[in-house]
C-alpha positions in Angstrom: 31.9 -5.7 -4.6 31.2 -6.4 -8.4 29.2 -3.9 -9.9 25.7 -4.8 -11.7 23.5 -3.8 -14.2 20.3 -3.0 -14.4 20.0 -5.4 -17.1 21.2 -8.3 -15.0 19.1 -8.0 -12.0 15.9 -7.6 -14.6 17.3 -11.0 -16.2 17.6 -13.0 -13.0 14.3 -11.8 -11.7 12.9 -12.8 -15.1 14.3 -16.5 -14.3 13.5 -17.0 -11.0 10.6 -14.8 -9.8 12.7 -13.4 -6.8 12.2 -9.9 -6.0 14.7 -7.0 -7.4 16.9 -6.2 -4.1 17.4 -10.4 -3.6 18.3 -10.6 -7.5 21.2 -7.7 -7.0 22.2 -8.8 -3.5 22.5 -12.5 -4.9 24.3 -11.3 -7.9 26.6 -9.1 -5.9 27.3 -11.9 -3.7 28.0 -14.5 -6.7 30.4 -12.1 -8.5 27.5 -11.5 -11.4 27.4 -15.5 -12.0 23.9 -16.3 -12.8 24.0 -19.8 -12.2 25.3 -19.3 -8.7 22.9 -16.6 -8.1 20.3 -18.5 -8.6 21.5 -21.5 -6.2 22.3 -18.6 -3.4 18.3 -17.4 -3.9 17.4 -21.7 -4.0 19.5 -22.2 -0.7 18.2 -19.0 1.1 14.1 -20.2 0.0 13.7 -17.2 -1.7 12.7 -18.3 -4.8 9.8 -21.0 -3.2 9.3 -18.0 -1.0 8.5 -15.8 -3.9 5.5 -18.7 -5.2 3.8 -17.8 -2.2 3.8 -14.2 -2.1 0.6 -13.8 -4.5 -1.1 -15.8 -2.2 -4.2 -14.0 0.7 -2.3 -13.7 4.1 -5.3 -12.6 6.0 -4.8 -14.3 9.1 -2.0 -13.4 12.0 -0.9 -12.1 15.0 -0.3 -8.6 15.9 3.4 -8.1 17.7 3.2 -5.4 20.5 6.0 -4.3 22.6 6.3 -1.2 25.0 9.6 -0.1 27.3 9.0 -0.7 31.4 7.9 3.3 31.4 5.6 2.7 29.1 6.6 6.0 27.2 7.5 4.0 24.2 5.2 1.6 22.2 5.2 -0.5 19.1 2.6 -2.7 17.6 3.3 -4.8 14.0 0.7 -6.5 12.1 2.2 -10.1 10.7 -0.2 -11.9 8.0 -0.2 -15.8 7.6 -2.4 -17.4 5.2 -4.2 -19.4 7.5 -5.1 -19.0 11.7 -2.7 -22.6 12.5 -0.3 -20.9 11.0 -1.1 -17.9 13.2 -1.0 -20.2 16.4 2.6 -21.6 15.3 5.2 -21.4 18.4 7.7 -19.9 15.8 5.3 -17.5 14.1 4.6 -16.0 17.4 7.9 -15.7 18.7 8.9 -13.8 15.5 6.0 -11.6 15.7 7.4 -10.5 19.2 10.8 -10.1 18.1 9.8 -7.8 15.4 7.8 -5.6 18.0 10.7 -5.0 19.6 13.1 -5.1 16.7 11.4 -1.8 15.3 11.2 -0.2 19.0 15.4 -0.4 18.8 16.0 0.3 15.2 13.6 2.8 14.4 12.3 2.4 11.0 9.9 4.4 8.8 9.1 2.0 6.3 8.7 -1.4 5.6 9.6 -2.3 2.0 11.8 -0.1 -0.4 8.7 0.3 -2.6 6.8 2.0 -0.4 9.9 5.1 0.3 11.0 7.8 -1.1 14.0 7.6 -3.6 16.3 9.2 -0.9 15.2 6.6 1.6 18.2 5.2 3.5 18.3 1.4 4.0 18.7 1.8 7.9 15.1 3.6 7.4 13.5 0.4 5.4 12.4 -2.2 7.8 13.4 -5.4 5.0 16.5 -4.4 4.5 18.0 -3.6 8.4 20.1 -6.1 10.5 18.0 -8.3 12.9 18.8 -7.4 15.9 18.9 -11.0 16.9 21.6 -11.7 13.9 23.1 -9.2 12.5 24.7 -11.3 9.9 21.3 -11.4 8.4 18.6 -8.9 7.3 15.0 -8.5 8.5 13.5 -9.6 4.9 16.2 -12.6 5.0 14.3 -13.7 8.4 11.0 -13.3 6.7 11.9 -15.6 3.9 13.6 -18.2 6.0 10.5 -18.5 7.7 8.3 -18.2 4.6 10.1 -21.2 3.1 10.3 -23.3 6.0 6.8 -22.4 7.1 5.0 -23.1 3.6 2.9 -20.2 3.6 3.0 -16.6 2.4 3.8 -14.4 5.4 3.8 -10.5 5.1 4.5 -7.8 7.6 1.4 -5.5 6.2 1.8 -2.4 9.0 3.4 -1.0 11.9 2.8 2.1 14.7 5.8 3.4 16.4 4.7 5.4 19.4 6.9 8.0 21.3 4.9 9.8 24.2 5.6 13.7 23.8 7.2 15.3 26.6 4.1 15.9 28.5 1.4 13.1 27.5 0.9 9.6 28.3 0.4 6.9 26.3 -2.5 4.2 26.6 -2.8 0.3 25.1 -5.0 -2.4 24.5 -4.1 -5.9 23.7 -6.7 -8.3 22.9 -6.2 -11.8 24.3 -6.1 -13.2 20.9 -3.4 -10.8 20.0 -5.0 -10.4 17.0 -6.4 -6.4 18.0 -4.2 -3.7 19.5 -5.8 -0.1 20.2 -3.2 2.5 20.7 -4.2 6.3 22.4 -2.2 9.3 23.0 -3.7 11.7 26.2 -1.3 14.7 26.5 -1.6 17.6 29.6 -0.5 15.6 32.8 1.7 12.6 33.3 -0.1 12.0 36.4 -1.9 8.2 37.5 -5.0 9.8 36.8 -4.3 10.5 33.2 -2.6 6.9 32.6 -5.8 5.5 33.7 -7.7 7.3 31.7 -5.8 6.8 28.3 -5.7 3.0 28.9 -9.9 3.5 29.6 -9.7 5.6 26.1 -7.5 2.6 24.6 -10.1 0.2 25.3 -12.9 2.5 23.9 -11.2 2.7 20.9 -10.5 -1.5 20.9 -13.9 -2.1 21.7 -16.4 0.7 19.6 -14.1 1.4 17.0 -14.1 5.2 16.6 -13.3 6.4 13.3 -12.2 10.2 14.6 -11.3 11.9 17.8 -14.1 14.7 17.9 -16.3 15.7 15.1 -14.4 18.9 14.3 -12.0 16.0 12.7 -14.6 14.8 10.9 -13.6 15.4 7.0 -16.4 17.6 5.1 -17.1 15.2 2.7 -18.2 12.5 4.8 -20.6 14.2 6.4 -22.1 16.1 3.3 -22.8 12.2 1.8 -24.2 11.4 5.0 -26.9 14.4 4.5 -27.1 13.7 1.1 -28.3 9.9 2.0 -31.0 11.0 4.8 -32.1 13.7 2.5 -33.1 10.7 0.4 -35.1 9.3 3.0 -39.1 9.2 1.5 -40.2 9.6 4.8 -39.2 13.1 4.5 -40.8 14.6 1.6 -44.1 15.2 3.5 -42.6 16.9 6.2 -42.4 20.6 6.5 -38.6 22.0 6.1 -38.0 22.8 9.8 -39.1 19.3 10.5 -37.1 17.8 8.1 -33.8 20.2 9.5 -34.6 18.8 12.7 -34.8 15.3 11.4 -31.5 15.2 9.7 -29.5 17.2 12.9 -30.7 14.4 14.6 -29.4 11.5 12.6 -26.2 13.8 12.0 -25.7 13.4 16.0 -26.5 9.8 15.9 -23.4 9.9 13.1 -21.0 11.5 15.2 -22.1 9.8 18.1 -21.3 6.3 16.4 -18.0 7.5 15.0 -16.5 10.0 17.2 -14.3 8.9 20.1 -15.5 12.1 22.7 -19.2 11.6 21.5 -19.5 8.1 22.2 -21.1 6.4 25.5 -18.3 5.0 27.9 -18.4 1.2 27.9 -18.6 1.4 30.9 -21.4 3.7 31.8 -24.1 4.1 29.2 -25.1 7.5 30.4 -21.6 8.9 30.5 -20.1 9.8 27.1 -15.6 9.9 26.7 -16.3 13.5 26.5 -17.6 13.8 29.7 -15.1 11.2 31.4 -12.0 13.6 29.8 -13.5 17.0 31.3 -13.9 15.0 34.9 -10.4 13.8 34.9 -9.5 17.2 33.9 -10.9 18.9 36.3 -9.4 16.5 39.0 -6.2 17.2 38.0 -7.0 20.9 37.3 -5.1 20.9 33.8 -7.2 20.9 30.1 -6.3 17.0 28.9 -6.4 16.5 24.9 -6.5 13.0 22.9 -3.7 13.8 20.7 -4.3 10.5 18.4 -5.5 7.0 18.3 -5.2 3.6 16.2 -7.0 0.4 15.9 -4.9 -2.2 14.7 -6.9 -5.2 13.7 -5.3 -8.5 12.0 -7.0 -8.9 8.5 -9.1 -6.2 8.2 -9.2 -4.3 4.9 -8.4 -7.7 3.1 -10.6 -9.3 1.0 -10.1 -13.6 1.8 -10.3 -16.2 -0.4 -13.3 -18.3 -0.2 -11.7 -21.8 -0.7 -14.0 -24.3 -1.2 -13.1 -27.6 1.3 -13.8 -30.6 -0.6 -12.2 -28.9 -4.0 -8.9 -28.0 -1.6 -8.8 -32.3 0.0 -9.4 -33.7 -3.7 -6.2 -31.5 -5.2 -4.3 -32.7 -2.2 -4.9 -36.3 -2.8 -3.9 -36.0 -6.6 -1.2 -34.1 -6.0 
């Protein structure tokens, strides 16, 4: 394969927008010929690919796949632009593909960016063989659908869930497909504990806990929560044990809104997680433990363009 230069791949990028690993793959593959490199990037979409990639893909799907046993479990958050996109046949089906595309191949992250220097390409999502074509790469499948699509389409995150040797792993998948909740219960493999970490799964989906217990509560959170109810007027007549009292009580009220043991079951409103994890416990007669948890929700975290509808119809029609 023809060796090339830094230089070269900075040059081509330059000219076409592409991103750096297309520019030296379609240079390797042209022999270092630019003009031909930049026809192999035209004929595989990257380049109209590339015009779209600055653009807010908020909306999506989330892809989820677990093995029959349930011991394995994968969710992948895919961005579109806009929800039609997110209701496209083809969209979907890729979403789902790439769910189980990760359970089989394993990787750890999902652009060469984002890894360490001593990263191995089997280890960057982009850059492995779809399993459904090997002949082609994951980010190759990405772009084809990018171009062919019209919209900017990212893969923004993935969890890649192996149940220890003892635990059991929970899920929840929204109807929309568009929220995924994952939980890890470890101490008994039994019914009993399945249950109960798909029960914890849907906690998590529905109240969105921000930690397990409040001993995993960083320090710093909860010191700005004191120092905001310390600010509270209302205080400043009250005697100091009073106002102790006062801010131990909105403390609780914290941890109960963002702690996954101190929160009231969905279920029953007098019955907090806690207390539904030492019952089940005690059933079985072994200590059960939430090992971890994740909330996987399409869009959130991004900031979405505000397009204004009558501004979007008028550039159409001049366009």
């Amino acid at each position: 394969m023809t060796a090339i230069g830094a230089s070269q791949v900075k040059e081509l990028r330059e000219q076409t927008g592409a991103g750096m690993m297309d520019c030296k793959r379609a240079l390797q593959e042209c022999g270092g010929e630019f003009e031909k490199a930049k026809e192999w990037l035209r004929k595989k979409g990257i380049t109209k690919a590339q015009s779209k990639s600055g653009r807010v893909a908020a909306e999506g799907l989330m892809g989820f796949f677990k093995t029959e046993d349930e011991r394995r479990m994968v969710a992948v958050e895919v961005n579109s632009e806009t929800d039609f996109v997110a209701r496209n046949p083809e969209f979907c089906k890729f979403t789902q593909a790439l769910a189980e595309h990760i359970a089989k191949c394993s990787p750890q992250h999902i652009r060469r960016e984002e890894a360490p220097v001593s990263a191995r390409e089997a280890e960057i999502l982009l850059e492995q063989s779809w399993v459904q074509d090997t002949s082609k790469r994951v980010g190759d499948v990405l772009v084809a659908m990018v171009a062919t699509i019209g919209e900017n389409i990212g893969i923004r995150r993935f969890a890649d869930w192996q149940a220890a040797e003892n635990s059991v792993l929970g899920c929840y998948i929204h109807g929309n497909q568009r929220l995924v909740s994952l939980v890890e219960l470890s101490g008994s493999k039994a019914p009993e504990a399945v249950e109960l970490a798909r029960e914890l799964a849907m906690q998590v989906a529905g109240m969105n806990p921000l930690c397990i217990s409040r001993e995993k509560v960083p320090s710093e959170w909860i010191a700005k929560e004191k120092e905001i109810f310390c600010a509270d007027p209302s205080l400043e007549k009250r005697p100091a044990a009073i106002q102790e009292k006062i801010i131990q009580g909105k403390l609780e009220k914290y941890f109960e809104s963002i702690c996954l043991v101190d929160q009231y079951w969905f279920k029953d409103d007098k019955k907090r997680m806690g207390q539904l994890l030492a019952e089940v416990s005690k059933k079985l007669g072994v200590p059960l433990a939430i090992e971890r948890m994740v909330r996987m929700q399409v869009g959130e975290g991004i900031e979405k363009k505000q397009d204004n509808l009558a501004e979007e119809v008028a550039k159409t029609l001049a366009s």
